[in-house]
FIVEX-743368 format. One record per residue: x, y, z of N, C-alpha, C in turn; residue in three letters. Coordinates in steps of 0.1 Angstrom, whole numbers, padded with zeros to 4 digits, always signed. Each point is the difference from the previous one (the first is absolute). Layout:
XYZXYZXYZAla...
//
This chain:
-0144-0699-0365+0010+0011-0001-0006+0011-0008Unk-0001+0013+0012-0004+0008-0014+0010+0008-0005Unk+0001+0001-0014+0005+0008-0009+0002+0015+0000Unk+0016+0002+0001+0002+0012+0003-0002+0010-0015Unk-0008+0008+0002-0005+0010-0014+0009+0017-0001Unk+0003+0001-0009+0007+0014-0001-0013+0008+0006Unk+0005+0013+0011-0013+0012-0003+0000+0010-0011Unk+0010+0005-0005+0002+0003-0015-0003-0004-0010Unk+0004-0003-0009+0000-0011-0013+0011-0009+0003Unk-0009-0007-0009+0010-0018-0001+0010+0003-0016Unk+0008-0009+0004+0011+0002-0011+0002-0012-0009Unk+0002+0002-0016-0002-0008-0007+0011-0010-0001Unk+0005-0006+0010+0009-0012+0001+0008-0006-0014Unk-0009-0007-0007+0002-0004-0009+0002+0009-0012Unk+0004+0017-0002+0006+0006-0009+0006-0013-0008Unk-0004+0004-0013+0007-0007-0014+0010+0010-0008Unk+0017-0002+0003+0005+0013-0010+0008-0010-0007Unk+0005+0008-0010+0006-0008-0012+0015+0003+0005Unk+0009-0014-0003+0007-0006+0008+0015+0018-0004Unk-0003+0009-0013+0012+0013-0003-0009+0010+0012Unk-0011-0001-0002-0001+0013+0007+0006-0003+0017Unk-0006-0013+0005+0002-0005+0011+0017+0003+0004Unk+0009-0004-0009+0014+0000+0001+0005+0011+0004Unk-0010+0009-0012+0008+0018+0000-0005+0004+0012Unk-0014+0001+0003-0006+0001+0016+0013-0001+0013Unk+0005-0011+0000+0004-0004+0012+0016+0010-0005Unk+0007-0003-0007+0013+0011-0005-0004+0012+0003Unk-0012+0008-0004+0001+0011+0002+0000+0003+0013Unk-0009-0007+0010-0005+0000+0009+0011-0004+0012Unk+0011-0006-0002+0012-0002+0005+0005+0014+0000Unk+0002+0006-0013+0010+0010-0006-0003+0014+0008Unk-0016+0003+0000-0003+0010+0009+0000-0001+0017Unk+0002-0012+0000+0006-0003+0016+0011+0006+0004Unk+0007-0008-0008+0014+0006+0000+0008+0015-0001Unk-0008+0005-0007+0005+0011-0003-0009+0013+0009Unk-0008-0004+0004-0007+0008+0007-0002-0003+0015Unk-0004-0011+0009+0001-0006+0010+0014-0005+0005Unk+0003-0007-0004+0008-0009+0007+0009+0001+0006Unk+0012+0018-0002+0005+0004+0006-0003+0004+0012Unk-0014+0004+0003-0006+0008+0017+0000-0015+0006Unk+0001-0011-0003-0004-0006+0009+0014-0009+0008Unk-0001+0005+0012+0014+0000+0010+0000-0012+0009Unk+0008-0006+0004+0004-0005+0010-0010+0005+0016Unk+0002+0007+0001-0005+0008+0009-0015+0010+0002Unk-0006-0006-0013-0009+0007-0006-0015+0001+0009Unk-0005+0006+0000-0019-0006+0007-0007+0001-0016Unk-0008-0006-0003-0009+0006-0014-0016-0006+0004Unk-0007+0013-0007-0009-0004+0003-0010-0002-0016Unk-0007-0012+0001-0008-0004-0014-0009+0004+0001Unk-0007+0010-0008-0015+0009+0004-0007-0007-0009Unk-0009-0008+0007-0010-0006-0012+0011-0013-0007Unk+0000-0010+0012+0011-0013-0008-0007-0005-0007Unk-0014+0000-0005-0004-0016-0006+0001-0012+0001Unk+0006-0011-0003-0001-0010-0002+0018-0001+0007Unk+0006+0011+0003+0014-0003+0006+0012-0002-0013Unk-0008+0003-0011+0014-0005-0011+0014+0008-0003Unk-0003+0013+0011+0015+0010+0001+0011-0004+0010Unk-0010-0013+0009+0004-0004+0013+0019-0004+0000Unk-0001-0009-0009+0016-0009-0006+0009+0008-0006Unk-0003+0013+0000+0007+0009-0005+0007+0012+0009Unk-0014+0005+0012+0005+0003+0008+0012-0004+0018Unk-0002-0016-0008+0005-0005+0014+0014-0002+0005Unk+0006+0008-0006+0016+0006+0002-0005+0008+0014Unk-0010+0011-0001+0001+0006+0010+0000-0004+0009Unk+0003+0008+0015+0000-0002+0014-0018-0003+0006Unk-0012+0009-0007-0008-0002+0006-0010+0004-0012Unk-0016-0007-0001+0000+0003-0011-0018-0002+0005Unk-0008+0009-0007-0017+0000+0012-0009+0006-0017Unk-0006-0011-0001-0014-0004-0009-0008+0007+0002Unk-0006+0004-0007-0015+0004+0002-0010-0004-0007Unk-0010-0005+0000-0009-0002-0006-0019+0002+0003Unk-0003+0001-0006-0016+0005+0004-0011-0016-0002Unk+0005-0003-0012-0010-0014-0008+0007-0006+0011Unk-0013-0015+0011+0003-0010+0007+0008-0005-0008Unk-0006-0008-0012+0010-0014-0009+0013+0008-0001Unk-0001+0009-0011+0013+0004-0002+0013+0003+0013Unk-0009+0007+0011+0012+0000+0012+0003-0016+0007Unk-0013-0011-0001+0009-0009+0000+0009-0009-0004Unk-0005+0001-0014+0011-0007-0010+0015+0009+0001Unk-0001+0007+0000+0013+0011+0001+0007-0001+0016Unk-0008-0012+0011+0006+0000+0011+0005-0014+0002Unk-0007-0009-0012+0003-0014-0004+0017+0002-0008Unk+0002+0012-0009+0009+0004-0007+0013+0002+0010Unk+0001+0007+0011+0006+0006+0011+0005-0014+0003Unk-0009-0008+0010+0002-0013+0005+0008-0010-0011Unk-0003-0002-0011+0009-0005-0006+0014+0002-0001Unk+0004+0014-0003+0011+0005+0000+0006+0002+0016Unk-0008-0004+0010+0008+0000+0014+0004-0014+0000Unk-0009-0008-0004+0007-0020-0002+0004+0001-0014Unk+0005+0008-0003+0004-0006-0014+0000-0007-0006Unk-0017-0001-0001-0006-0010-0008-0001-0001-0012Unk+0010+0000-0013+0002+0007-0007-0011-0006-0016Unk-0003-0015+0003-0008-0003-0007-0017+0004-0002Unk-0003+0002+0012-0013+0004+0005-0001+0019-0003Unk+0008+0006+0004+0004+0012-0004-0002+0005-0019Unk+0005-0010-0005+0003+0004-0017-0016-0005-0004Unk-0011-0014+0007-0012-0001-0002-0011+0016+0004Unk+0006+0002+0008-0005+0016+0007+0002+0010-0013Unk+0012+0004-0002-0001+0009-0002-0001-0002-0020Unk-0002-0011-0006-0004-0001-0019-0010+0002+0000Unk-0012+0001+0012-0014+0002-0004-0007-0006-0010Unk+0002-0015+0004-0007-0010-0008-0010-0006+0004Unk-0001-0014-0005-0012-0009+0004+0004+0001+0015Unk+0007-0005+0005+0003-0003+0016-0011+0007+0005Unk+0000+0016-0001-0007+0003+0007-0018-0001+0001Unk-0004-0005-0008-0016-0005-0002+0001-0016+0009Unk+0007-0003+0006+0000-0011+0009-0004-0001+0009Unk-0005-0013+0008-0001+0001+0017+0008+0001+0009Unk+0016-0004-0006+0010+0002+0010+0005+0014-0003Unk-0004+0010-0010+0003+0011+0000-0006+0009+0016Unk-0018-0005-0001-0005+0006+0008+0003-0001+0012Unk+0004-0016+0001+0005+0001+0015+0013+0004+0005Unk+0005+0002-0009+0014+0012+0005-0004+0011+0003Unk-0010+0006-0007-0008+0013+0006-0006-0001+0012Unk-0007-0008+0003-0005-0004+0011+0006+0002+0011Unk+0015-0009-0001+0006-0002+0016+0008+0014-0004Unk+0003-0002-0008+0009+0018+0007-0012+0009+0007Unk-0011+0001-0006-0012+0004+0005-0002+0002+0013Unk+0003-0016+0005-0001-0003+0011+0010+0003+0012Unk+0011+0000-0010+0010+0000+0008+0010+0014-0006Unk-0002+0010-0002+0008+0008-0004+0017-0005+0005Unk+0010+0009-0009+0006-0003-0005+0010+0012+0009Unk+0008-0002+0011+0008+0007+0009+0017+0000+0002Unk+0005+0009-0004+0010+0004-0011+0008+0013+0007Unk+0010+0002+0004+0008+0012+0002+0007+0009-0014Unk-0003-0014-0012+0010+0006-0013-0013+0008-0006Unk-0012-0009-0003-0014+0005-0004-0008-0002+0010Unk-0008+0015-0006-0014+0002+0011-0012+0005-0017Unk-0007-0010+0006-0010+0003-0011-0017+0001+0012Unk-0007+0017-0007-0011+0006+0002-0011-0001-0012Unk-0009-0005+0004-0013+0000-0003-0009+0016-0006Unk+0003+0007-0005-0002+0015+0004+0002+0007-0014Unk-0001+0014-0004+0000+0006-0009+0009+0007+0002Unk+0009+0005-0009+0012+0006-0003+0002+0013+0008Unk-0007+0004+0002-0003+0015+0008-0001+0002+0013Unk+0003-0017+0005-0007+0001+0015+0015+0003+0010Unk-0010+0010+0012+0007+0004+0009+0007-0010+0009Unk-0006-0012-0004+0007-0014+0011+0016-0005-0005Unk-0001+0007-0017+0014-0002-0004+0016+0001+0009Unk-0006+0015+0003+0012+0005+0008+0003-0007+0011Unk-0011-0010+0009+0009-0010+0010+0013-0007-0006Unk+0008-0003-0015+0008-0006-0002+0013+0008-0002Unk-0003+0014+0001+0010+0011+0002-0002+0005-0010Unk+0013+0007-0005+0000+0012-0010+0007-0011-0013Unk-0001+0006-0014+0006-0015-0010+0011+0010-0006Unk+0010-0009-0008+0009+0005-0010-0007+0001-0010Unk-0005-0010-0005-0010-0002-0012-0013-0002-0003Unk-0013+0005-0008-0007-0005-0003-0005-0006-0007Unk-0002-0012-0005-0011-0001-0017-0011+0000+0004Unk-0008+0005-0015-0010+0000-0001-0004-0004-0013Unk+0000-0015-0002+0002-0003-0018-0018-0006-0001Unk-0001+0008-0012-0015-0004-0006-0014+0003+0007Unk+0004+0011+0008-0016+0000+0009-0006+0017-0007Unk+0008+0009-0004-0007+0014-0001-0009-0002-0009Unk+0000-0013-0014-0003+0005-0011-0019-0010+0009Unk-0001-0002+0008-0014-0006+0006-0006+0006+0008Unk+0008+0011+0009-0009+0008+0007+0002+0013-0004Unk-0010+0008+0007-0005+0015-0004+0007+0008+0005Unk+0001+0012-0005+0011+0012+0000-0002-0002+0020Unk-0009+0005+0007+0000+0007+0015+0011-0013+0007Unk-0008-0014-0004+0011-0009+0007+0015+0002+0000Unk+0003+0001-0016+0016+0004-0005+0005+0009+0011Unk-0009+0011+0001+0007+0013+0006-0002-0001+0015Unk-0006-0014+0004+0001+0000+0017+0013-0011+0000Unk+0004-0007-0011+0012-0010+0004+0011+0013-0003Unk+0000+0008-0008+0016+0006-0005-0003+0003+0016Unk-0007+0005+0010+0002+0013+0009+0006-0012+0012Unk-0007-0009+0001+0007-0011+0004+0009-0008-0002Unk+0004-0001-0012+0017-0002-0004+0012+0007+0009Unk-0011+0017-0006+0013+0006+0006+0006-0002+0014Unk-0014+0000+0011+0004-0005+0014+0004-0011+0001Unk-0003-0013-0006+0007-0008+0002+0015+0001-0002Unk+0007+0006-0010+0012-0004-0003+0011+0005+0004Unk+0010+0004+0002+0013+0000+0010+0004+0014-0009Unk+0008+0010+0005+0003+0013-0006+0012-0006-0016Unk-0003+0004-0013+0005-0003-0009-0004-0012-0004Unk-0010-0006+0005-0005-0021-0004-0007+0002-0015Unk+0003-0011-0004-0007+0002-0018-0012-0012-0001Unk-0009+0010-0009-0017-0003-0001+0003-0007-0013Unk-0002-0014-0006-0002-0005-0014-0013+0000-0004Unk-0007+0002-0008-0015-0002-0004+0003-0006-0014Unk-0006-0011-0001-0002-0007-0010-0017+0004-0008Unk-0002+0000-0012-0014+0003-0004+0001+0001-0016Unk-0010-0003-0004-0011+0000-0012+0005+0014-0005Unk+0001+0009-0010+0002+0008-0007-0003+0002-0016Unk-0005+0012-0003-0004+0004-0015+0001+0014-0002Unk+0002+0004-0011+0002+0014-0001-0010+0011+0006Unk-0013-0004-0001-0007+0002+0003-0009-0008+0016Unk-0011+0007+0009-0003-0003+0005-0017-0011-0004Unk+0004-0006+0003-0015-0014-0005-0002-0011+0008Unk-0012-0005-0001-0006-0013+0014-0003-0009-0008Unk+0001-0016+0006-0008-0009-0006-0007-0009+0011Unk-0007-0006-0002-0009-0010+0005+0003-0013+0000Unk+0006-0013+0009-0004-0012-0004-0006-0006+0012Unk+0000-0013-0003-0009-0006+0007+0009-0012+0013Unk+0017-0002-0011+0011-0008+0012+0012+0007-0008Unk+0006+0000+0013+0016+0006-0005+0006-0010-0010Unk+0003+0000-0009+0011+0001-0010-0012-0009-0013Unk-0012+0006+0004-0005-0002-0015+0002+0002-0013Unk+0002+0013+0001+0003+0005-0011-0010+0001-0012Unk-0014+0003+0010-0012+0000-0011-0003+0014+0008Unk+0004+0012-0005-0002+0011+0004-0010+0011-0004Unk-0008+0006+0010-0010+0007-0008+0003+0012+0005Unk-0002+0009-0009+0000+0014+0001-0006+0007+0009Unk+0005+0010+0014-0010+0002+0009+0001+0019-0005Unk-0010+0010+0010+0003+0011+0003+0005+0001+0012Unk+0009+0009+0006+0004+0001+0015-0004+0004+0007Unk-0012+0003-0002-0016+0001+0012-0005-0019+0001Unk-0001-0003-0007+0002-0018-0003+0007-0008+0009Unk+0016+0008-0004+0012-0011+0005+0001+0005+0022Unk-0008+0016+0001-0001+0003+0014-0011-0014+0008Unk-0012+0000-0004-0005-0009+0001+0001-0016+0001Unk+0012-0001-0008+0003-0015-0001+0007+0003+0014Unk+0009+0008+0002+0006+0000+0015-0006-0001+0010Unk-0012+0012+0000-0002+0002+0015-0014-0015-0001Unk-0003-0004-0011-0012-0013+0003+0009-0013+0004Unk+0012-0001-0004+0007-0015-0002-0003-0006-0010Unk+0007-0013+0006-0001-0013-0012-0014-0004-0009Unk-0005+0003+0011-0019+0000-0009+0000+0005-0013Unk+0008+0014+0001-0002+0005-0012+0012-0005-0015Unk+0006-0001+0007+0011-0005-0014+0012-0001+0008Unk+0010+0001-0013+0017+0004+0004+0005+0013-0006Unk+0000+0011+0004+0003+0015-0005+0015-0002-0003Unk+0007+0005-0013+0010+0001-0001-0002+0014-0007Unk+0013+0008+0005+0004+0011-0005+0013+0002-0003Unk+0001+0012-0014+0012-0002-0004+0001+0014+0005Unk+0016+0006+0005-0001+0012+0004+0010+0004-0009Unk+0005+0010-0005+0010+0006-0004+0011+0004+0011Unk+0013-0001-0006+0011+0005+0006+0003+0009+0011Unk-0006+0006-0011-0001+0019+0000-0009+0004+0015Unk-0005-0009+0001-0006+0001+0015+0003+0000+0015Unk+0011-0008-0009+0011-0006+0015+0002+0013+0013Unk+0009+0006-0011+0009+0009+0008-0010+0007+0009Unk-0012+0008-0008-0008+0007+0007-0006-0010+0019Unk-0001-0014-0005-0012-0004+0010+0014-0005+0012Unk+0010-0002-0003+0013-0007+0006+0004+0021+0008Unk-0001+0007-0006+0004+0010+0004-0006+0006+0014Unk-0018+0004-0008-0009+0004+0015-0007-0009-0011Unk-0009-0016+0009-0010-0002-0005-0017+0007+0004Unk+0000+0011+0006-0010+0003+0000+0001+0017-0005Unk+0005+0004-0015+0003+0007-0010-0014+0008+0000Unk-0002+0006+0000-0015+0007-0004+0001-0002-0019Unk+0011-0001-0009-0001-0002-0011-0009-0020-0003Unk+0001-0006+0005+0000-0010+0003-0018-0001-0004Unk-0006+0004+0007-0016+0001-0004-0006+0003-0009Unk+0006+0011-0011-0005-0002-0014+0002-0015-0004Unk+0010-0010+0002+0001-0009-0011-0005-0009+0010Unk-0001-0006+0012-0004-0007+0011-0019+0002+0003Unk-0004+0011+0000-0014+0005+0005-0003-0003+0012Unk-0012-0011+0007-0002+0001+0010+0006-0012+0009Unk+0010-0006-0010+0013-0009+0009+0006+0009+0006Unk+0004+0012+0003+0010+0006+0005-0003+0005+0011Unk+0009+0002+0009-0002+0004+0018+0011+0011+0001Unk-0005+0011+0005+0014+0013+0002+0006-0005+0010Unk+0000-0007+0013+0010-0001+0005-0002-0020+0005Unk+0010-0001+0007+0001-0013+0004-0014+0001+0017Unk-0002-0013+0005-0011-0003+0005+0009-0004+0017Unk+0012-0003-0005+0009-0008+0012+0018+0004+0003Unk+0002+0006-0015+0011+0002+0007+0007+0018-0004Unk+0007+0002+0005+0008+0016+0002+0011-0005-0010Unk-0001+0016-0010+0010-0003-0008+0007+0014-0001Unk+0008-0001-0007+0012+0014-0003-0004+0007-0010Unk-0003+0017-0001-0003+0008-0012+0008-0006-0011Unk+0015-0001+0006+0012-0002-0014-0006-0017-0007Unk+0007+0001-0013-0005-0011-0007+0004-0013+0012Unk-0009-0013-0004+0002-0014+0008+0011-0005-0004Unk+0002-0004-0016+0007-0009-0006+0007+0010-0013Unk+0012-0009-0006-0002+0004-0011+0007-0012-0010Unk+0002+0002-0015-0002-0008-0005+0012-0004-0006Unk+0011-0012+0004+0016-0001-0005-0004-0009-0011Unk-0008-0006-0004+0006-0007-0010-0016-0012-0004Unk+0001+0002-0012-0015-0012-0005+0003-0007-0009Unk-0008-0012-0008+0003-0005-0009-0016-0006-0005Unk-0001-0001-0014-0008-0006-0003-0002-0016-0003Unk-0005-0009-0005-0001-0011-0003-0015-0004-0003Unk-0002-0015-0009-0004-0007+0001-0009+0008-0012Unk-0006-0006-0012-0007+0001-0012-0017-0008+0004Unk-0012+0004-0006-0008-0008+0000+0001-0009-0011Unk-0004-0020+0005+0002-0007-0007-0014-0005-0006Unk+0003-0005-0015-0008-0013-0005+0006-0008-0010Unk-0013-0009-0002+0002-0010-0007-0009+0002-0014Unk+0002-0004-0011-0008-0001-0013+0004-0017-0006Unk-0013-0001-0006+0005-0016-0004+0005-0003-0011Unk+0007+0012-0008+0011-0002-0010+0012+0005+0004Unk+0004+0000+0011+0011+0005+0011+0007-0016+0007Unk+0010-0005-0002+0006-0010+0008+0001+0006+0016Unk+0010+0013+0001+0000+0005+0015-0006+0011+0001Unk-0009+0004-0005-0005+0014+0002+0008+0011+0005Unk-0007+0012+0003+0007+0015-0004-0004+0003+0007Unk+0005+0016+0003-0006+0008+0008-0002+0013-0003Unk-0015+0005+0004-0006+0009-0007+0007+0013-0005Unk+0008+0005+0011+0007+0014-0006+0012-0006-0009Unk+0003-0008-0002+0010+0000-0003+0005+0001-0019Unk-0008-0001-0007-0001+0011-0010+0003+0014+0002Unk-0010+0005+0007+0004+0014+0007+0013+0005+0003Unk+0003-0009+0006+0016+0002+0006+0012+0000-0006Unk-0004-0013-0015+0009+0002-0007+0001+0011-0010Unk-0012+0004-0004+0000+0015-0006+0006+0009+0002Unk-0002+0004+0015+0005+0012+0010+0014+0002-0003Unk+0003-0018+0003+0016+0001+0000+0009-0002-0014Unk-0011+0000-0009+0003+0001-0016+0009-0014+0001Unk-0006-0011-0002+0007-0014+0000-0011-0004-0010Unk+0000-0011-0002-0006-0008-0016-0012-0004+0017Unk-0013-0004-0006-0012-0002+0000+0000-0010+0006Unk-0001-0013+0005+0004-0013-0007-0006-0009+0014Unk-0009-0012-0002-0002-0012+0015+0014+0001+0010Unk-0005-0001+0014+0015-0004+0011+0000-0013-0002Unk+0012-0003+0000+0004-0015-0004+0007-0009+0013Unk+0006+0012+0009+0004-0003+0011+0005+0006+0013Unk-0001-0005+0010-0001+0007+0015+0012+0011-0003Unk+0016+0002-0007+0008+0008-0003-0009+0011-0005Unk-0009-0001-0009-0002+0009-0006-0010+0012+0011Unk-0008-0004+0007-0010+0003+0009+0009+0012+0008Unk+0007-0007+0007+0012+0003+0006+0004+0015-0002Unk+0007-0003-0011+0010+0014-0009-0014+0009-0002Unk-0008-0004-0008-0008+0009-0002-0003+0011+0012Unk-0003-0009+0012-0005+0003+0012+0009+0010+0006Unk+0014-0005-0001+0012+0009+0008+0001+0013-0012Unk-0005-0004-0014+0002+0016-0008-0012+0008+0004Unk-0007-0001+0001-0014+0008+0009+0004+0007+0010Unk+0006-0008+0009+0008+0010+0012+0006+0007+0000Unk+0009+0000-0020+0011+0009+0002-0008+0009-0004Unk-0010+0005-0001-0014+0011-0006-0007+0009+0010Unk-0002+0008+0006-0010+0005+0011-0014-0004-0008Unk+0003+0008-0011-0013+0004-0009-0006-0017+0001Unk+0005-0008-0008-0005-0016-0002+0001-0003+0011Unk+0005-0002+0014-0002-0005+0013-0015+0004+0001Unk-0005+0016+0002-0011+0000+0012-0012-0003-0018Unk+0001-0003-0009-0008-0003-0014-0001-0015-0001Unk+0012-0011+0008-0004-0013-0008+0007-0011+0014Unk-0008-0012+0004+0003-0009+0004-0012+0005+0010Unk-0004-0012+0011-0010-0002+0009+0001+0003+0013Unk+0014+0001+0003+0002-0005+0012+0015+0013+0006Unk-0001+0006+0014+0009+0006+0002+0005-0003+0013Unk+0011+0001+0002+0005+0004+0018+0008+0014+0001Unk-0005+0004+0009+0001+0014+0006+0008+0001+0014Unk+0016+0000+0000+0009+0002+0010-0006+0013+0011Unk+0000+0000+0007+0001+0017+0005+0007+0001+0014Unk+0003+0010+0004+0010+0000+0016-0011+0010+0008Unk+0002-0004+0009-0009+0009+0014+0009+0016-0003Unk-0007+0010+0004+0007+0013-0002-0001+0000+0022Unk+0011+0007+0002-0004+0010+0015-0009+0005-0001Unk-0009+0000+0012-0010+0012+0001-0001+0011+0005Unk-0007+0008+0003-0002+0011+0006+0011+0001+0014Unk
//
């Protein structure tokens, strides 16, 4: 049997997090669901997952009426069509081994679940899952969507790609349909380097560096970029800005390659939220800390002091939000609401 290999990078399965950070993780991670998704998604809904990965938004979106994957990496679109099939037999025990990303999956019987879906794709009126990159014109065979996500892919690829998916969002999506982008964020713009996703042994790149980690692939590393906020509006607006190439250089493309778009802005921006702190551990630490979070407590003039508990993470996290200034200055991680505008 041969072994199905990511064409991207492979992913560090066996992450080791400490059992507060892991807690607050999944709470927050609920919390900006909630308050940001959960309402678009209808009864009656189509949504489309730009860049699904591994399928783990799948169980969340399956209220809707119809609901179409995308993926580019073979493993990852199959394990994410092993995820699908579970949830059509509600298989519910085989499903929760899927989606903890544990030992299971370093198995033989992991592989051969890859395999026969492989073999046998996975044929579905509720889910349709494509093989493909976010951008592709084969999208549109599944119609026009209410919703998109797009969680965790901008902060890995290069500005020109970004700005061929927004132009293709916009055709994809239904007049008034809302775009979610999930992503990496820092006040500033900066790249790093690893070697497997969720290392967390990160090396400092330049973004002449992090262009190349894209356009060579997996050979070269795993490019992560942090983008700022402040960028949104512009690239969600017209992503092909002529402002855009000072900070982008020779990532950037003046116009789209495939699709017709509207002078007036694409998208605009109803509503964001930040989240999620970088974590560690120290070995005179019981649950370890998280980096800004000194910082944070300064800002917000509170006593200095170790987090002792997921409560605390929490509050801290929801007092940042009540801040613009401390939102786009502190935590890792953002989602970006936005609604399709009319066009021309």
């Amino acid at each position: 049997m041969n072994k199905i290999t990511a064409t991207t990078y492979e992913t560090n399965f066996s992450k080791g997090v400490a059992s507060l950070a892991d807690e607050a993780w999944k709470a927050r991670d609920e919390e900006v669901w909630v308050n940001n998704v959960q309402d678009l998604i209808t009864d009656d809904g189509v949504i489309l997952d730009a860049g699904c990965g591994l399928g783990r938004l799948l169980p969340r979106l399956w209220s809707a009426k119809k609901i179409v994957l995308v993926e580019p990496d073979i493993k990852r679109f199959l394990h994410a069509s092993v995820v699908a099939k579970c949830l059509i037999k509600e298989d519910e025990e085989l499903l929760k081994k899927l989606l903890q990303y544990n030992d299971f999956l370093q198995t033989d019987e992991y592989d051969l679940l890859l395999q026969e879906i492989n073999s046998s794709p996975l044929k579905s009126e509720k889910v349709h899952l494509l093989n493909d990159v976010m951008q592709s014109k084969a999208i549109s065979q599944y119609g026009t969507f209410d919703l998109i996500v797009c969680s965790h892919i901008y902060e890995h690829i290069s500005l020109d790609v970004i700005q061929e998916s927004i132009a293709a969002f916009y055709n994809f999506l239904k007049p008034n349909g809302s775009l979610v982008i999930f992503a990496c964020k820092s006040p500033i713009l900066y790249h790093f380097r690893d070697d497997k996703e969720f290392n967390n042994q990160l090396i400092l790149i330049t973004r002449e560096e992090f262009f190349d980690i894209c356009k060579n692939g997996h050979s070269a590393g795993l490019g992560i970029r942090y983008m700022p906020f402040d960028l949104f509006p512009t690239l969600l607006a017209n992503p092909f800005n002529p402002t855009l190439q000072e900070t982008f250089g020779d990532e950037f493309k003046s116009q789209s390659k495939s699709y017709q778009l509207p002078t007036s802005p694409l998208f605009t921006i109803k509503q964001w939220e930040a989240y999620h702190s970088e974590f560690y551990t120290h070995k005179t630490m019981q649950v370890g800390t998280y980096i800004e979070v000194p910082q944070i407590q300064a800002r917000l003039y509170r006593p200095i002091k170790p987090i002792e508990s997921v409560a605390e993470i929490l509050e801290l996290e929801h007092q940042v939000n009540q801040n613009e200034m401390l939102k786009k200055m502190y935590l890792n991680d953002m989602v970006v609401v936005a609604k399709k505008k009319n066009g021309d």
